[in-house]
C-alpha positions in Angstrom: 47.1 25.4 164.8 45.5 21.7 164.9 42.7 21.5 166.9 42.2 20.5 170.4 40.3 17.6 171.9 39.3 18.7 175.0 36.8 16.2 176.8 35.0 17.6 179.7 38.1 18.7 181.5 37.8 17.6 185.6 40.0 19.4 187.9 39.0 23.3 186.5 36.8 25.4 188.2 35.9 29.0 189.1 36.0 32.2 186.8 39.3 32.6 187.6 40.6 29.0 186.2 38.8 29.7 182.8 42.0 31.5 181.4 44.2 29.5 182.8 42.3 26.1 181.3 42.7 28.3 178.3 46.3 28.9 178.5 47.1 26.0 179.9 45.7 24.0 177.1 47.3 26.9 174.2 50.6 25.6 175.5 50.2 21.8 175.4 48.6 23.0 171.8 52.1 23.8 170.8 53.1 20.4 172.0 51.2 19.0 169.9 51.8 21.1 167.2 55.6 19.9 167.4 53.9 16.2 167.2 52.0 17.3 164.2 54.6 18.8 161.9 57.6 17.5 163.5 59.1 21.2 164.3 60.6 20.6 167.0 60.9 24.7 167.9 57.1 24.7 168.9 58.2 23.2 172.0 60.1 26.0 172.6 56.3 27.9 173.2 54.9 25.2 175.5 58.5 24.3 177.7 60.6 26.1 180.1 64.0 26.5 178.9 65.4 24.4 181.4 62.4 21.6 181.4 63.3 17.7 181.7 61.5 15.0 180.7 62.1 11.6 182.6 60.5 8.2 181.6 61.6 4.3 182.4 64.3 3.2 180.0 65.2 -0.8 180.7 63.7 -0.3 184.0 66.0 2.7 184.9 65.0 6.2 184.9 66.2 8.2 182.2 65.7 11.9 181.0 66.0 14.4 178.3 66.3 18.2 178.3 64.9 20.7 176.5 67.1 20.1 173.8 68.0 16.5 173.6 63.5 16.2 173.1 63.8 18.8 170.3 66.8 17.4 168.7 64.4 14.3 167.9 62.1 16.4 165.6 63.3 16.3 162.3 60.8 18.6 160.4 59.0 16.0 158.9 55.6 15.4 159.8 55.0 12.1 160.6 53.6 10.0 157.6 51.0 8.2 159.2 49.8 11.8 161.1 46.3 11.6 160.2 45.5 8.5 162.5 46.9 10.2 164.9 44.6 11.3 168.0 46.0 13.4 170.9 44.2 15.1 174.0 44.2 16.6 176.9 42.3 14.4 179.0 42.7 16.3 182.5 43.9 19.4 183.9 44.4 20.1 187.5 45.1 23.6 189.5 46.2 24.8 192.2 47.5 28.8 192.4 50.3 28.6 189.9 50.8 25.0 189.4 49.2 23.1 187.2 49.0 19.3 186.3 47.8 18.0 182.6 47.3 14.2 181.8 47.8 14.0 178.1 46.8 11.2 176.1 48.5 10.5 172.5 47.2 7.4 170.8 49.1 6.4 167.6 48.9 3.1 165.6 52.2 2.1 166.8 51.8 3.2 170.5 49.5 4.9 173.0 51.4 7.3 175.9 49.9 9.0 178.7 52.0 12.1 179.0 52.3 13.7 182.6 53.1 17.9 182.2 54.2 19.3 185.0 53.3 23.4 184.8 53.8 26.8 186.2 52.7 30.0 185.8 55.9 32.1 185.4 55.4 35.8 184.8 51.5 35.1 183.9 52.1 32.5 181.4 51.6 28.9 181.8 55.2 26.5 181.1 55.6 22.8 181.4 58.7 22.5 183.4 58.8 18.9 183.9 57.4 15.5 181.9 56.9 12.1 183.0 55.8 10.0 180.7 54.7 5.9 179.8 55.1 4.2 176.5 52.4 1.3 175.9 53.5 -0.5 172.6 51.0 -1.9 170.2 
């Protein structure tokens, strides 16, 4: 598993918060995992089966599912992975919702990922992504 940078993490609080900041951040680990190696099936770990992500195409909004996003992995990791930075930069809760700003900063690009998440049956999913591309 590649190792998370988590800066002080706003938004978390209380005993009860401290496993879900844990599994909250294991799931977006697999995310990044899938960034890492370019296996797309560890998204399968960290996204609800029927999860969308929607981002700004030619200034119209546009969306993947599940598995339009993992058709894009092509098991390669990505040749210039190791200046490659990701983190979770924030993590908001309330009950069984969740909120995670993400922050992946490549040579090429920096985006700001937005996961939507749930807790569904006690583990944490990101059901929803919005996300914005800032080229380099």
């Amino acid at each position: 598993m590649i190792p998370l940078l988590i800066s002080l993490i706003p938004g978390i609080s209380g005993a009860d918060q401290d496993g879900d900041k844990e599994q909250i951040s294991e799931a977006i680990g697999y995310y990044f995992q899938a960034h890492a190696t370019g296996n797309g099936e560890y998204l399968r770990q960290a996204f609800h089966p029927v999860a969308k992500l929607f981002f700004v195409r030619d200034n119209s909004l546009a969306q993947f599912t599940l598995e339009e996003y993992i058709s894009l992995f092509d098991g390669t990791p990505p040749a210039d992975e190791d200046q490659r930075f990701r983190s979770i930069d924030r993590i908001d809760v309330s009950g069984n919702a969740a909120v995670a700003t993400i922050t992946l900063d490549y040579p090429n690009a920096v985006y700001t990922d937005y996961m939507s998440m749930l807790k569904i049956d006690g583990q944490w999913m990101i059901v929803n992504k919005t996300f914005y591309l800032e080229p380099r």
